[in-house]
N, C-alpha and C positions, 0 to 999 in steps of 0.2 A: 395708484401711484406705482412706475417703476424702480424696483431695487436697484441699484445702481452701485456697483463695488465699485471703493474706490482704488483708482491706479497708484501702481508702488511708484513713492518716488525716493528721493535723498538714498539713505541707506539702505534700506528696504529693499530697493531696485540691482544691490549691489552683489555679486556672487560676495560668499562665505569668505574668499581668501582676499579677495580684495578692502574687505573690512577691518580684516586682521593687519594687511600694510597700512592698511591709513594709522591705524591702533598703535602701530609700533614706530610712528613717527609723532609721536606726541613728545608735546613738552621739549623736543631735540630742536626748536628754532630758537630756543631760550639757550644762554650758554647755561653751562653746569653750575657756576657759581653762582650763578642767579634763581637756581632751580629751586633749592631747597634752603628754608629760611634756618630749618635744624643748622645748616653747615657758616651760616652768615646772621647771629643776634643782632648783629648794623643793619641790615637789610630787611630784616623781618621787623626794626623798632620802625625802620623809615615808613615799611608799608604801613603799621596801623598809623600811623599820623595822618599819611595821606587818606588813608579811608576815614578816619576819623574827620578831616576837615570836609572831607565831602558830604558830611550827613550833618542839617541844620541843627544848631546845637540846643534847640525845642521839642527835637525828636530824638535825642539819645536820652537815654535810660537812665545811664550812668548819671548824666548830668542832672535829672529832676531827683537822683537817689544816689546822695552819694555814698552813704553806707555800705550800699549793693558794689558798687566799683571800689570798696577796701577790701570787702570780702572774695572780690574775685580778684582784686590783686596779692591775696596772700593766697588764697586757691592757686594761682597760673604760679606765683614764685613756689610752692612745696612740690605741683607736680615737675617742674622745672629742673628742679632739685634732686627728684628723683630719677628725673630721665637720664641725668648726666652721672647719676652713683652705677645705674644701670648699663650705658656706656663702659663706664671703667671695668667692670663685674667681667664685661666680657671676654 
């Protein structure tokens, strides 16, 4: 059998700097206030809903265990809590 390398493609085929411009155009065809859920708690409750309806609700976790989704809804509010005391500190 012959070894056969295989040829660079996608990235791989790319010089070093031109990976680095693709790199630094991320996330920039989003506006800004749509970028980060930190800056918008309206936008980040909309996305989990939407992800939430899209997964059948036989296959979420939460929904066969609801005790697990109160203990991670007072988990997600204390870190919550702290992110924004840590905010102000600065």
């Amino acid at each position: 059998m012959e070894d056969v390398a295989k040829a660079k493609r996608g990235f791989a085929s790319m010089s070093p700097e031109k990976r680095r411009e693709i790199a630094r155009m991320g996330g920039k065809s989003v506006p800004a206030e749509k970028r980060a859920f930190s800056l918008s708690p309206g936008l980040a409750a909309q996305a989990g809903r939407e992800g939430g309806r899209a997964v059948n609700p036989a296959d979420r976790s939460f929904s066969k265990n609801p005790d697990l989704a109160v203990k991670a809804g007072i988990k997600g509010g204390k870190a919550s809590r702290q992110a924004r005391a840590f905010e102000k500190a600065k």
